[in-house]
Backbone as a chain_set.jsonl record, in Angstrom:
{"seq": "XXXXXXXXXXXXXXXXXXXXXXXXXXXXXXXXXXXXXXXXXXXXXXXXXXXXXXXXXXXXXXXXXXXXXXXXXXXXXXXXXXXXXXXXX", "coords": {"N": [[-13.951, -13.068, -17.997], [-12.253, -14.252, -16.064], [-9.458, -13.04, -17.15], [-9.885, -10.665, -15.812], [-9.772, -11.059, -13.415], [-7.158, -12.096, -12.734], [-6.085, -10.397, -13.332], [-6.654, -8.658, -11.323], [-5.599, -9.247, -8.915], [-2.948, -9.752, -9.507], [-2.834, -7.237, -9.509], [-3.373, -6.163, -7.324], [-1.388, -7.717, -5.411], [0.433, -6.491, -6.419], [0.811, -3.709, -5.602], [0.441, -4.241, -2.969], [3.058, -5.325, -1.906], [4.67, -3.096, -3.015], [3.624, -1.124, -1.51], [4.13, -1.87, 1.005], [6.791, -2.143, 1.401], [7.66, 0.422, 0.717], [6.885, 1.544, 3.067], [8.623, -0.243, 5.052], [11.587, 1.002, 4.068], [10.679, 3.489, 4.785], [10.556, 3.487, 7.098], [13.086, 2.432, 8.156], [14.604, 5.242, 7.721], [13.899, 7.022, 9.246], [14.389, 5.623, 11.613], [17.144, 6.1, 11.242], [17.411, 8.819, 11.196], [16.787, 9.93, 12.886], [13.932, 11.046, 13.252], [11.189, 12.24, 14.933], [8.02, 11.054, 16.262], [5.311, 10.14, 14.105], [2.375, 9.354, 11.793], [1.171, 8.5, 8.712], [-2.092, 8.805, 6.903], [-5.019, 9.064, 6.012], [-7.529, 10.296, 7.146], [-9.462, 8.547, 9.296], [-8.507, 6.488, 9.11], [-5.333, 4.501, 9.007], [-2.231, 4.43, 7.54], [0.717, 3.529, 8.439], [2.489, 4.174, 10.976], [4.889, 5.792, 12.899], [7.032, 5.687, 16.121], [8.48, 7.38, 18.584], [9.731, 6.624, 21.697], [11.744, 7.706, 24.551], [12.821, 5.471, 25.045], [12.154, 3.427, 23.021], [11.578, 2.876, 19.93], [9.318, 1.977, 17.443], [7.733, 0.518, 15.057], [4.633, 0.596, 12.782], [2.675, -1.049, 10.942], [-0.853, 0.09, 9.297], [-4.284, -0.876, 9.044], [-5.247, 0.577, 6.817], [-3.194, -0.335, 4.9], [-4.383, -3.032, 3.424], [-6.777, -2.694, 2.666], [-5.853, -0.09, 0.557], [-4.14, -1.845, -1.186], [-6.276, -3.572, -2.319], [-7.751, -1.66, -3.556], [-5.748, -0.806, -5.433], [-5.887, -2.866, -6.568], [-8.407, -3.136, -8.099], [-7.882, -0.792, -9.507], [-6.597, -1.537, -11.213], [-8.129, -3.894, -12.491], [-9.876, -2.336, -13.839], [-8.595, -1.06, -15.666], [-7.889, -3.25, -17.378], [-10.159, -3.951, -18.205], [-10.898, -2.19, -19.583], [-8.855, -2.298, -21.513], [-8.933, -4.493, -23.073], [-11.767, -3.9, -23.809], [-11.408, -1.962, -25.769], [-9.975, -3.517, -27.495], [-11.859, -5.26, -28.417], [-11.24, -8.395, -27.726]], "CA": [[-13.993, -12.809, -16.569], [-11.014, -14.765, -15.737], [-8.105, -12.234, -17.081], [-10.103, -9.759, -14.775], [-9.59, -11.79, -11.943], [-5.907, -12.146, -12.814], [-5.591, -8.729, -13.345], [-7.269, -7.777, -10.086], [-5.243, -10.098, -8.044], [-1.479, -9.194, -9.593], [-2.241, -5.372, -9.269], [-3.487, -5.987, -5.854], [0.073, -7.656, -5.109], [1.915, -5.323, -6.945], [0.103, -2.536, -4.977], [0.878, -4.308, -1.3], [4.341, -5.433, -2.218], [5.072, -1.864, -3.256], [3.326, -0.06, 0.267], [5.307, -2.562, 2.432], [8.454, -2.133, 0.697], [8.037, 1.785, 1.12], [6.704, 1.433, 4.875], [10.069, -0.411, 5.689], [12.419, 2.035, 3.949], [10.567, 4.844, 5.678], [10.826, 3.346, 9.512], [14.54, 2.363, 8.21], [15.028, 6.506, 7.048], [13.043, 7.747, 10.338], [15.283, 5.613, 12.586], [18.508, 6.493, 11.405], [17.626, 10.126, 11.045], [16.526, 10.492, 14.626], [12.666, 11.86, 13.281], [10.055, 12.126, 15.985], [6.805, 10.049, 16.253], [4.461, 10.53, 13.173], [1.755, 8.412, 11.201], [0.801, 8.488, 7.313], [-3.461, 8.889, 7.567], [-6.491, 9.506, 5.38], [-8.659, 10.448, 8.089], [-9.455, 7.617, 10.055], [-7.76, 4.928, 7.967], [-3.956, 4.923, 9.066], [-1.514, 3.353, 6.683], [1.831, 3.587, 8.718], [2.91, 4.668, 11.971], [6.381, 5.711, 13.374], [6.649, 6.218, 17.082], [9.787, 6.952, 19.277], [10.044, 7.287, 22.75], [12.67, 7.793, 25.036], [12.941, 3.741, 25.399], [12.138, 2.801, 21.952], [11.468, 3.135, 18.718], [8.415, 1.292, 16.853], [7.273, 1.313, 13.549], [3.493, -0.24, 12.999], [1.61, -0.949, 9.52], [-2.38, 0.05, 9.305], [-5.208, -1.476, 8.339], [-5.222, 1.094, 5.339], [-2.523, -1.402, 3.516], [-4.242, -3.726, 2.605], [-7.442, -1.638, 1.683], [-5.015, 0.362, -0.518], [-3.63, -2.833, -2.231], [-7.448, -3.958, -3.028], [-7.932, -0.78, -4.266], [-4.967, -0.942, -6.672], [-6.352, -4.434, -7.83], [-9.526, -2.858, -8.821], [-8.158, 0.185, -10.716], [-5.481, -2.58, -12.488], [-8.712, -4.814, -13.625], [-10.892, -1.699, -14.329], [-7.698, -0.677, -16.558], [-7.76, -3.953, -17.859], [-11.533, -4.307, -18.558], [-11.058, -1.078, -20.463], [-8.084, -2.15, -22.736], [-9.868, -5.368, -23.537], [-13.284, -3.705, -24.263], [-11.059, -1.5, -27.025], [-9.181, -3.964, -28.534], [-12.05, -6.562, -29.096], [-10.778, -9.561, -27.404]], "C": [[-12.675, -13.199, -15.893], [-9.61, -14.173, -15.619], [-8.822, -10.882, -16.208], [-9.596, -10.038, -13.709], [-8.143, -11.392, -11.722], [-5.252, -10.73, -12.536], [-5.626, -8.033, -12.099], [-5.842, -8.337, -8.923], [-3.951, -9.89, -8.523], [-1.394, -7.866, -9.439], [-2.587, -5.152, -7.405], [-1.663, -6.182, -4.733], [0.68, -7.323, -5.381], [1.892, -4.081, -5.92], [0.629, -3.037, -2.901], [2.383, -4.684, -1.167], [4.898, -3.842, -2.36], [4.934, -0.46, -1.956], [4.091, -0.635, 1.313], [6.555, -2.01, 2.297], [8.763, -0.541, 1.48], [7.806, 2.128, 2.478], [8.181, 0.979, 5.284], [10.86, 0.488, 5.487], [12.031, 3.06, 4.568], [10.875, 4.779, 6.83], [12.419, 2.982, 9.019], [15.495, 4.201, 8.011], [14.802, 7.067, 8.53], [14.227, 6.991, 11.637], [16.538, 5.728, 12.408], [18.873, 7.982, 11.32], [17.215, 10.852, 12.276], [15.064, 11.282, 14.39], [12.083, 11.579, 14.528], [9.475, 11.694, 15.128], [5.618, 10.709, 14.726], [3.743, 9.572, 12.106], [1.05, 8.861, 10.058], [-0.996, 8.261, 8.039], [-4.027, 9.011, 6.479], [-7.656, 9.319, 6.543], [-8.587, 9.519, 9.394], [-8.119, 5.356, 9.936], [-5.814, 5.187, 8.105], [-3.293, 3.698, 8.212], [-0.053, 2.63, 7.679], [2.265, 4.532, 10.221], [4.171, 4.547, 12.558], [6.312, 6.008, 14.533], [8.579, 5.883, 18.148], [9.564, 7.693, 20.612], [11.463, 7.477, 23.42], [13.353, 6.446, 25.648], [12.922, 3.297, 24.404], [11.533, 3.027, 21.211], [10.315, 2.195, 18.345], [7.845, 1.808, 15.314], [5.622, 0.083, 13.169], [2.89, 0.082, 11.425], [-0.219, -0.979, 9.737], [-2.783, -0.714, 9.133], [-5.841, -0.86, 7.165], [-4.329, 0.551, 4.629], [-3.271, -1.979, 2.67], [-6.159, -3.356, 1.921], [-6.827, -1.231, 0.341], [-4.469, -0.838, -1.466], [-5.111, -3.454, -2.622], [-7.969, -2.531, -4.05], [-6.955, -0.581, -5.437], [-5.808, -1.975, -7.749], [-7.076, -4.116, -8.679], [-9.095, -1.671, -10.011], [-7.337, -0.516, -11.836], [-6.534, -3.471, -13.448], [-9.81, -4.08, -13.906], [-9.832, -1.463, -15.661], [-7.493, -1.89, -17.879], [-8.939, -4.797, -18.794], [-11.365, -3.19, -20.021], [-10.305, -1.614, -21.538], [-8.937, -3.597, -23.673], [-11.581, -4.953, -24.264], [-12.628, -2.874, -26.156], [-10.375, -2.525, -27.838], [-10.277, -5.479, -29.308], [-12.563, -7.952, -28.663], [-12.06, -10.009, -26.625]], "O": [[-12.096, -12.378, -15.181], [-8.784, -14.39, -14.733], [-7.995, -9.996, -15.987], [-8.952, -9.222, -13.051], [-7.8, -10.604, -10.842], [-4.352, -10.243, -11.852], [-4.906, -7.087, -11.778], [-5.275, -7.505, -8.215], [-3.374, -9.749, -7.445], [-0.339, -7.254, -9.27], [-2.186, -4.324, -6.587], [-1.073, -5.461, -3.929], [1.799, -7.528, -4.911], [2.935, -3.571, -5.51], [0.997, -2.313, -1.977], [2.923, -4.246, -0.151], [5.731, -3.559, -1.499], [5.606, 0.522, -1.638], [4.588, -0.057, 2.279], [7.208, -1.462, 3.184], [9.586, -0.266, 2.354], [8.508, 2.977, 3.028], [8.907, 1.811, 5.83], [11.159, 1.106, 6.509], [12.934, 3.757, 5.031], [11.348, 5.655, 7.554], [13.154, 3.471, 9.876], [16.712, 4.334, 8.138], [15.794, 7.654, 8.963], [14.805, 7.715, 12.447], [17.243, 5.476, 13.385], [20.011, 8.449, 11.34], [17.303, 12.047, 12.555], [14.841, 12.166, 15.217], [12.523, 10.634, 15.184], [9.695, 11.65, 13.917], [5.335, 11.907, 14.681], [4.551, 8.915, 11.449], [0.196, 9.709, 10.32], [-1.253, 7.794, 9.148], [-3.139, 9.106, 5.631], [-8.436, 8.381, 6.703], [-7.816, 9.71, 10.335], [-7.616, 4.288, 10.282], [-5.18, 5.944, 7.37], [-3.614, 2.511, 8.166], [0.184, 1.423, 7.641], [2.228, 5.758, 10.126], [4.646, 3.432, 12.774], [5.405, 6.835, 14.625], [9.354, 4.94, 18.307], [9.308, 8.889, 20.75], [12.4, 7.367, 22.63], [14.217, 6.41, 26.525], [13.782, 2.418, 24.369], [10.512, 3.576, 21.625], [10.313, 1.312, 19.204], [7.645, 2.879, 14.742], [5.706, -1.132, 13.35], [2.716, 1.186, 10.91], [-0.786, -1.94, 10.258], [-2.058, -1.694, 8.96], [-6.737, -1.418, 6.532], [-4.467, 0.852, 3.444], [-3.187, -1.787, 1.457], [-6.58, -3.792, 0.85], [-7.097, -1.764, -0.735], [-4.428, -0.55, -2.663], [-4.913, -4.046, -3.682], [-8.498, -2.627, -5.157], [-7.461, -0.151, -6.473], [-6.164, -1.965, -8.928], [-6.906, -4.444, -9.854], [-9.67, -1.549, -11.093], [-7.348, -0.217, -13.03], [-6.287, -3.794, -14.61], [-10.819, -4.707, -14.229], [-10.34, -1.717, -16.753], [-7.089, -1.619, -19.01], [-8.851, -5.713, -19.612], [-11.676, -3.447, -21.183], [-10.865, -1.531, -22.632], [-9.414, -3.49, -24.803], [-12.283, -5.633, -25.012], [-13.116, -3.083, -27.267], [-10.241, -2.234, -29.026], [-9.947, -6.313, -30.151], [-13.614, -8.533, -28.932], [-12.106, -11.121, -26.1]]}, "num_chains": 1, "name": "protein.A"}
């Protein structure tokens, strides 16, 4: 149970480390390229929002992050349940 845990819990921070990272470089791409206002989505669930007015610029992270990084965790210690169930251990 234990290297599940582990497993769940480094793919989760690999998974929110990796959506932040690309959220910054995008609001750093979006404000030096002069884009208009526009927000990353699955429906209701927004990950990322860019927004520029004629005063200022903003860049805002969802509450689909850190969903999405629990959801990594789980497919890292389903992936990890699996290699363990074949090898044995």
């Amino acid at each position: 149970m234990r290297p599940l845990v582990i497993a769940f819990l480094l793919g989760s921070l690999a998974v929110a480390i990796t959506l932040f990272t690309a959220g910054f470089v995008l609001g750093i791409v979006a404000q030096n390229g002069g884009w208009s206002s526009f927000r990353i989505a699955a429906g209701p669930l927004v990950f990322f929002t860019f927004e520029r007015t004629s005063r200022l610029t903003s860049t805002a992270f969802g509450s689909g992050l850190p969903l999405a990084a629990v959801a990594g965790g789980v497919l890292n210690a389903l992936g990890a349940g699996f290699l363990r169930g074949r090898r044995g251990y």
